[in-house]
C-alpha positions as CSV (number, residue, x, y, z in Angstrom):
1,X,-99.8,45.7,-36.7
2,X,-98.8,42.4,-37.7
3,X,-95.7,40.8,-36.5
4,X,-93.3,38.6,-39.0
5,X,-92.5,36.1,-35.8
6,X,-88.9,34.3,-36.3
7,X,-87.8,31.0,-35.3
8,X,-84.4,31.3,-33.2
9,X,-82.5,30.1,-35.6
10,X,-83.9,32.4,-38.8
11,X,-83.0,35.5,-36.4
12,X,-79.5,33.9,-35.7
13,X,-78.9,32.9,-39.7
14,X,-80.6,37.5,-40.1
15,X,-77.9,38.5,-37.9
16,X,-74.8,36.5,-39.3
17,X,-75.8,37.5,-42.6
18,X,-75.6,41.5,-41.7
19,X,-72.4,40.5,-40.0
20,X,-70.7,38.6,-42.4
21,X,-71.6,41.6,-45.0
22,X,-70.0,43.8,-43.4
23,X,-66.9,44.5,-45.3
24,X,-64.8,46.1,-41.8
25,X,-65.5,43.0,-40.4
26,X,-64.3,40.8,-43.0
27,X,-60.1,41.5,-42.1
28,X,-60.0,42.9,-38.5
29,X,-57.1,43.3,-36.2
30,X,-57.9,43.8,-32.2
31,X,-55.8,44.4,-29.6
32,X,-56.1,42.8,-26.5
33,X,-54.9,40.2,-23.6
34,X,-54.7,36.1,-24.1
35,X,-57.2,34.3,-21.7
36,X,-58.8,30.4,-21.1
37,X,-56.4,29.5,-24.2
38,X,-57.0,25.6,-24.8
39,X,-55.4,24.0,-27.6
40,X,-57.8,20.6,-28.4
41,X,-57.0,17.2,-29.8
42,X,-58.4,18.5,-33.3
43,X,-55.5,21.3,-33.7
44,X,-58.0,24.1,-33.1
45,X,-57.2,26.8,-30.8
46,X,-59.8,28.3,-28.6
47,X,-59.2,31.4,-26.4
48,X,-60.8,34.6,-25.5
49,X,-59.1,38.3,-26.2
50,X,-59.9,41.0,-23.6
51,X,-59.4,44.5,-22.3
52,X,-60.2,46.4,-19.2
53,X,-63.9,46.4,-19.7
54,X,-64.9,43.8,-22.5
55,X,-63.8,40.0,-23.8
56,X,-64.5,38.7,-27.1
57,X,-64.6,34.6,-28.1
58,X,-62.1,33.4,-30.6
59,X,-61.0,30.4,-32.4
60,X,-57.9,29.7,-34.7
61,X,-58.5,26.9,-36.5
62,X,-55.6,24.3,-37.1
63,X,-54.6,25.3,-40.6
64,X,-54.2,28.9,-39.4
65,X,-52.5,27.8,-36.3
66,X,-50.3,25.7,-37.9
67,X,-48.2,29.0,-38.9
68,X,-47.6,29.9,-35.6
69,X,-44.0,30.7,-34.6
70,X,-44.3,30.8,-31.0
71,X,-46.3,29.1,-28.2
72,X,-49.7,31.5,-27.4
73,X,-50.0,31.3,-23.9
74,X,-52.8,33.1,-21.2
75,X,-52.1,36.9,-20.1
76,X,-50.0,36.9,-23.2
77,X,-50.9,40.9,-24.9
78,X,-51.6,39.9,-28.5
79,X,-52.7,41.1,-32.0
80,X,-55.0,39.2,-33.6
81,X,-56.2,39.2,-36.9
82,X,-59.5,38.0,-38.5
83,X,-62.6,37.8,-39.6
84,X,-66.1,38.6,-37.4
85,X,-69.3,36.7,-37.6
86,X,-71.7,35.0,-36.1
87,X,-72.1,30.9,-34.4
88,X,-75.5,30.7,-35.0
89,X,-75.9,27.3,-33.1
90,X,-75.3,29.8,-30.3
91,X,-76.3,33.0,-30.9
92,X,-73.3,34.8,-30.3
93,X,-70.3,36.3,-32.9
94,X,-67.0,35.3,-32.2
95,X,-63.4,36.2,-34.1
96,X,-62.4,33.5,-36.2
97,X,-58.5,34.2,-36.2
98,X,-55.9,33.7,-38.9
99,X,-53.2,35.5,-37.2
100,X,-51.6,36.0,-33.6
101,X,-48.6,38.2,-32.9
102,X,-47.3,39.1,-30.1
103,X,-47.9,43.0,-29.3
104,X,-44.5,45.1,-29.2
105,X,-42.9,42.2,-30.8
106,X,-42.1,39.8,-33.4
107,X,-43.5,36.1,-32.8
108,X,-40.3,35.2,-33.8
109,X,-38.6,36.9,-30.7
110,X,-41.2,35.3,-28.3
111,X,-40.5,31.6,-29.9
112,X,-37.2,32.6,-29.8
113,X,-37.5,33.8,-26.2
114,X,-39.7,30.8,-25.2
115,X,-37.5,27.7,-26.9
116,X,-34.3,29.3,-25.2
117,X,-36.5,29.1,-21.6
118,X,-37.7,25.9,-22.1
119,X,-34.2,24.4,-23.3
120,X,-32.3,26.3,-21.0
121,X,-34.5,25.0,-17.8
122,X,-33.8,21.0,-19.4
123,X,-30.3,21.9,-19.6
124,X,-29.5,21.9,-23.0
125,X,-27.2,24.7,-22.4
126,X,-25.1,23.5,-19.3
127,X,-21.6,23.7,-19.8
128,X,-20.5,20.3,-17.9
129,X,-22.5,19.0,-21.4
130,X,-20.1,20.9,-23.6
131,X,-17.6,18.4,-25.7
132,X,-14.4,19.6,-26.3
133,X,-12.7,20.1,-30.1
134,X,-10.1,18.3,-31.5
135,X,-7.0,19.9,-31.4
136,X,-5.8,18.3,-34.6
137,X,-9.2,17.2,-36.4
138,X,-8.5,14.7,-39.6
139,X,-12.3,14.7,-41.1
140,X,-14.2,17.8,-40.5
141,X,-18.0,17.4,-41.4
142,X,-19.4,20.7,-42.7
143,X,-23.9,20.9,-42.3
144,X,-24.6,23.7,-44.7
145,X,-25.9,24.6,-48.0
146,X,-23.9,23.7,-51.4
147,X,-25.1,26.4,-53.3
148,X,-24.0,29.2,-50.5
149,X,-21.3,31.6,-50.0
150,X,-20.7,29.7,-46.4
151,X,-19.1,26.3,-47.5
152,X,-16.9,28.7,-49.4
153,X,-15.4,30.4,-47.1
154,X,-15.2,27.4,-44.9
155,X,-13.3,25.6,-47.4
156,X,-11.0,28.4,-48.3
157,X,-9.9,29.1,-44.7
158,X,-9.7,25.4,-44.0
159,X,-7.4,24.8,-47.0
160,X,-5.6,27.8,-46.1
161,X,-5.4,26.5,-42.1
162,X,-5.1,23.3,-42.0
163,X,-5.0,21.6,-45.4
164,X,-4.3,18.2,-43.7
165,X,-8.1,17.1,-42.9
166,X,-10.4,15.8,-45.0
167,X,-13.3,18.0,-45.7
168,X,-16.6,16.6,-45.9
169,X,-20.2,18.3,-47.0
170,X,-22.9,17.3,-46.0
171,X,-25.1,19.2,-48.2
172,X,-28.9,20.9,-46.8
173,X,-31.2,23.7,-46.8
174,X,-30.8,26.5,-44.8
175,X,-33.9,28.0,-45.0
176,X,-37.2,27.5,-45.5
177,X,-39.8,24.9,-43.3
178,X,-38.0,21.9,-44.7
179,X,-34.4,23.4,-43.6
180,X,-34.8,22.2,-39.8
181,X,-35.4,18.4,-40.4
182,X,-32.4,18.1,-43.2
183,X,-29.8,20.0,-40.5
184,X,-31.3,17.9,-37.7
185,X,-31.0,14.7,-40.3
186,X,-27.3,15.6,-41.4
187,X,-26.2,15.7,-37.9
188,X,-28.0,12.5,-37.0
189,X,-26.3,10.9,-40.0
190,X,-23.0,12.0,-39.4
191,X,-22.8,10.4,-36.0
192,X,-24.5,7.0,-37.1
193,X,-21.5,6.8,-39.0
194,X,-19.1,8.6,-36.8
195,X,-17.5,10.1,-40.4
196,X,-15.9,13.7,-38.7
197,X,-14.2,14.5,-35.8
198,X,-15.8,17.2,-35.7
199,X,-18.9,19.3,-37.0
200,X,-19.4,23.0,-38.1
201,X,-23.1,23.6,-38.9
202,X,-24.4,26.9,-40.3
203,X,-24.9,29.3,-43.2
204,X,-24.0,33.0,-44.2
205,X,-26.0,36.0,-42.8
206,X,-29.7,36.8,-43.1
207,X,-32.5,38.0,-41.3
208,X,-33.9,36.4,-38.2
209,X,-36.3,34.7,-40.9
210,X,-34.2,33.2,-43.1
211,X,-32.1,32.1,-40.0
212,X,-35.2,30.8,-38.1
213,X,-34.3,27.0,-39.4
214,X,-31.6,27.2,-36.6
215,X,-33.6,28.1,-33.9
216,X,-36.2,25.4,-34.3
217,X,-36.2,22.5,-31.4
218,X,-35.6,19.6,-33.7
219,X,-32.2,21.1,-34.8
220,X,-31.3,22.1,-31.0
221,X,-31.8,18.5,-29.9
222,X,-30.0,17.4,-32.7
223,X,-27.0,18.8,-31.8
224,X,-27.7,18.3,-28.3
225,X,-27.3,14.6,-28.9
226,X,-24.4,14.4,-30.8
227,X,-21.2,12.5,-30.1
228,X,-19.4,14.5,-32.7
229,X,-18.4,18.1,-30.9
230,X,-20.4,20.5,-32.8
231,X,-19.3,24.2,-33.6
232,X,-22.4,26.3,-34.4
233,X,-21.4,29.1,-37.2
234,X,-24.8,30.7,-38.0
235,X,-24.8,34.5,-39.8
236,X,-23.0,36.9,-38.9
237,X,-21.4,37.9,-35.1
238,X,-24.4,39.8,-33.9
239,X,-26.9,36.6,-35.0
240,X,-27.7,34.7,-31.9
241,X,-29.7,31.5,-32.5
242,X,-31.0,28.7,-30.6
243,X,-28.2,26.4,-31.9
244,X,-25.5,28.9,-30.6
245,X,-26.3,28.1,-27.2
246,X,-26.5,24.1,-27.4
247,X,-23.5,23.6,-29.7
248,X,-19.7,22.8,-28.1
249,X,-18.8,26.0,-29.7
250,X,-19.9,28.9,-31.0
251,X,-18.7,30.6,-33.9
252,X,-19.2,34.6,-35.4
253,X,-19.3,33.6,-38.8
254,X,-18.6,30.3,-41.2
255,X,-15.3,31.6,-41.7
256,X,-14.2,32.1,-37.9
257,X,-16.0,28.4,-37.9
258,X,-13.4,26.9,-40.1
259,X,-10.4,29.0,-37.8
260,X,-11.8,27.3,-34.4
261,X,-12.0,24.0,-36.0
262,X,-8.8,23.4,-36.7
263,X,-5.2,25.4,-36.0
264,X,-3.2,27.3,-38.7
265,X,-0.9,24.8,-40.0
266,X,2.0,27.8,-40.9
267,X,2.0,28.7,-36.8
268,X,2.6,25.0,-36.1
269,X,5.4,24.9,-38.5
270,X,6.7,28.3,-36.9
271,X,6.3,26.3,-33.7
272,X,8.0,23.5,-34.6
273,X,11.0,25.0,-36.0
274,X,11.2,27.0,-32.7
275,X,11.2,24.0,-30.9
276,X,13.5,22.3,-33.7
277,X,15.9,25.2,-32.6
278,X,15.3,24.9,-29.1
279,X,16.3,21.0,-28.6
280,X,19.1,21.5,-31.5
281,X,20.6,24.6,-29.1
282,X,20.0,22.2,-26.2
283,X,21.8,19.0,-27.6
284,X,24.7,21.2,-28.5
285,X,25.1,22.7,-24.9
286,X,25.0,19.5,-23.3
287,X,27.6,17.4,-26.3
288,X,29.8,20.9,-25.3
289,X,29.7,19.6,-21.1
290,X,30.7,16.3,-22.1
291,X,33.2,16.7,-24.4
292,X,34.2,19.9,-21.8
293,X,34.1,17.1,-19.1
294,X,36.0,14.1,-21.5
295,X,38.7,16.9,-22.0
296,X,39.1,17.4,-18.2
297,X,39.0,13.4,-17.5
298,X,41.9,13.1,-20.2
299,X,43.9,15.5,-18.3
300,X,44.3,13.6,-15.6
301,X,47.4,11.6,-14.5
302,X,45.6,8.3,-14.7
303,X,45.0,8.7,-18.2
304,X,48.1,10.4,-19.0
305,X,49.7,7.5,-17.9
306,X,47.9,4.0,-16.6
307,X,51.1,2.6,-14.7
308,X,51.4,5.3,-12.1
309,X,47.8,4.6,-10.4
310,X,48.7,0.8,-10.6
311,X,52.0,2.1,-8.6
312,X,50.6,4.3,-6.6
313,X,48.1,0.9,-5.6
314,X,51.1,-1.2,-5.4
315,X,52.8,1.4,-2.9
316,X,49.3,1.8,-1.0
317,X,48.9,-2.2,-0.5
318,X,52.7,-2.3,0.8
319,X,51.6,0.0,3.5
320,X,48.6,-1.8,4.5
321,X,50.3,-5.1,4.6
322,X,53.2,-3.3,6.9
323,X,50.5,-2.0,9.0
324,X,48.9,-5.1,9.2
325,X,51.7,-7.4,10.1
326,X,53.0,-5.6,12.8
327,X,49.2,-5.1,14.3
328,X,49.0,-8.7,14.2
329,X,52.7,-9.1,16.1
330,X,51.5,-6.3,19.2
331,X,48.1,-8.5,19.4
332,X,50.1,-11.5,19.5
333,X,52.6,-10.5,22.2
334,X,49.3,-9.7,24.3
335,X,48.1,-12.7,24.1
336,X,51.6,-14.5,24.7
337,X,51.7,-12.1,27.7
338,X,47.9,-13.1,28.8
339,X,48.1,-16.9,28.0
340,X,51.3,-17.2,30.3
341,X,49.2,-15.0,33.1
342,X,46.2,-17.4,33.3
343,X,49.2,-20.7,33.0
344,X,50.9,-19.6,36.1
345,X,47.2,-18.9,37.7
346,X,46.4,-22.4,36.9
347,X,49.6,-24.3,38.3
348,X,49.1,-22.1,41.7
349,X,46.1,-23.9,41.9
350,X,47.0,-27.3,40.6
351,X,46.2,-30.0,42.9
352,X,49.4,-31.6,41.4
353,X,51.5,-28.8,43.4
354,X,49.9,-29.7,47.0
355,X,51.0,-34.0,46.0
356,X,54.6,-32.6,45.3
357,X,54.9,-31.8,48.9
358,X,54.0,-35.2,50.1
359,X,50.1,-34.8,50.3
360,X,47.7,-37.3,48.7
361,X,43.9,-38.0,47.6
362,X,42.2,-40.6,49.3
363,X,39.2,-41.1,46.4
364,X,36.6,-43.9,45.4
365,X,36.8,-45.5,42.7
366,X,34.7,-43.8,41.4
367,X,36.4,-41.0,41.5
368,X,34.7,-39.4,44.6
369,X,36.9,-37.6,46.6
370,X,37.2,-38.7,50.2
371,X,36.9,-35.9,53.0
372,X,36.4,-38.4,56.4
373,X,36.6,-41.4,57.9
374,X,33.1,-41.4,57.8
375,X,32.8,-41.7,54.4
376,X,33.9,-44.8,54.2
377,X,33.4,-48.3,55.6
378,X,34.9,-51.3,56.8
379,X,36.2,-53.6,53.2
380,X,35.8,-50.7,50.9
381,X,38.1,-50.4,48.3
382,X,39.7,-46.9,47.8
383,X,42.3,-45.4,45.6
384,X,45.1,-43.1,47.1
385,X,46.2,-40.5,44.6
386,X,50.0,-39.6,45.0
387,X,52.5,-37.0,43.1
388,X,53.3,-40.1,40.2
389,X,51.6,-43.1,41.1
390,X,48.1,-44.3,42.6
391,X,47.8,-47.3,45.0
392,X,44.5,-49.2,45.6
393,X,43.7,-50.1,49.2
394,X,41.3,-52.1,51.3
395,X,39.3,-50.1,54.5
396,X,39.9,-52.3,57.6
């Protein structure tokens, strides 16, 4: 029996040819888990899908990957669509993929689920980063589509609010793959030239599709970075996106956007007035103590008549000056009284008195009184001190 013998290569090129004619095997879907998924430098995705018993080799080329909404990651349970056929370098048929989607749900809810983690973990969310809105904002910058119902109802209820700021569009798309870098641009453009106080970006309702553009990372970062308080107004209440959780404020709809951004101008007036009211119904109660208390100071006698508190002064001085004079005459008399006490004192011990009798001081000349005989010598000269007169003598 003869034998057609085949070179490796003619049996691989055999096979991939049966393969690759196989219609079923032209648009599969399998089921199975994520594992070794490598992303290279080319853009090509290379991974393995398995089961309990069996693994097949895969590869999602960078075009095809390029659609991705989330992040494929190992252990991740997947559906994966494609084509079967055979690398005939090796010898073996792999899945060449040209979609991946999560099993059980969207991609769109695992990007979704995956951005908020990864933002969430950097912090984009933390409230110590969240800016607080103006109170009274005079430019309000508005990040939204021209052509939608949104900047509509913005506009209205902003007019109808506060029709004191200045409203200004900055006009984008919404949806779509260039939506994300014209939001992120507007914002970035807005604070470059610092022209709001304060931002609302967002757009009407839609599905989680045509709202994706707010969930993408370029847009989160955006706001993230801006000086400009942001308030995020994206779809309806029940919409939750990305930009939700970085902005300074979120908002249900475009509409409850414009009413957080600014206050309702026909309250302040109501306010005002009150208050108006308030320091009018105070003034008035305090001019009625003053002129109550004017009325009671005219009332009095020294206004009724001036000449009777100058009396009544007059009479009051009169009595201190009495008072005074005959203190002064009682000290005086005590004085008299001590002065002539300490006099008589004195003359008791006046040496004067003891001369009247017929004593006298022997001295020196110097004026040293003399107490002996021994004090003195033979030809000293010494003065004796009588009642009236002195004489000078001569020791012998």
């Amino acid at each position: 029996m003869d034998e057609k013998i085949l070179s490796v290569t003619q049996l691989n090129e055999y096979v991939k040819g049966l393969v690759e004619a196989d219609r079923f095997l032209m648009n599969v879907a399998v089921r199975g888990e994520l594992s070794n998924y490598k992303v290279y430098p080319s853009g090509h995705h290379y991974f393995s899908i398995k089961d309990e018993e069996s693994a097949i080799r895969a590869v999602m080329f960078r075009g095809a990957a390029s659609g991705l909404k989330f992040r494929p990651e190992s252990g991740m349970k997947v559906i994966c669509t494609g084509r079967v056929a055979v690398y005939t370098r090796d010898g073996a048929y792999q899945l060449y993929a040209s979609s991946l989607s999560p099993d059980g749900v969207g991609d769109l809810a695992v990007a979704f689920e995956q951005l908020k983690e990864k933002l969430a973990k950097e912090g984009l969310f933390d409230r110590e980063h969240k800016k607080p809105i103006p109170r009274y904002p005079m430019r309000v910058g508005i990040v939204t589509s021209s052509a939608g119902a949104a900047v509509h109802d913005i506009i209205r209820v902003m007019r109808k609010r506060w029709p004191l700021a200045k409203l200004l569009l900055l006009p984008v798309r919404v949806q779509g793959a260039e939506a994300p870098p014209e939001i992120a641009g507007a914002v970035r453009y807005a604070n470059r030239y610092r022209i709001a106080d304060v931002l609302i970006v967002g757009r009407g309702g839609g599905s989680m599709e045509d709202l994706w553009c707010f969930n993408d990372e370029r847009v989160a970062r955006a706001v993230y970075d801006s000086d400009i308080p942001v308030i995020s107004a994206v779809g309806h209440e029940p919409d939750v996106t990305i930009a939700d959780f970085v902005a300074d404020m979120r908002a249900a709809t475009p509409s409850n956007g414009a009413e957080l951004c600014a206050p309702d101008i026909s309250e302040l007036m109501e306010y005002l007035d009150a208050s108006q009211s308030r320091i009018s119904g105070a003034i008035s109660s305090q001019l009625g103590k003053m002129r109550e208390r004017l009325i009671a100071l005219g009332e009095k006698r020294v206004m009724q008549d001036p000449k009777n508190l100058v009396d009544d002064k007059k009479l009051r001085l009169d009595n201190y000056r009495t008072r005074l004079t005959a203190a002064q005459a009682v000290m005086l008399h005590s004085e008299r009284r001590k002065y002539a006490e300490y006099a008589a004192k004195l003359d008791a011990l006046s040496p004067l008195k003891v001369l009247g009798r017929g004593y006298a001081i022997a001295a020196r000349t110097d004026g040293t009184v003399i107490r002996s005989a021994e004090d003195v010598e033979s030809g000293d000269e010494i003065r004796i001190k009588l009642r009236e007169d002195t004489i000078d003598c001569i020791v012998k």
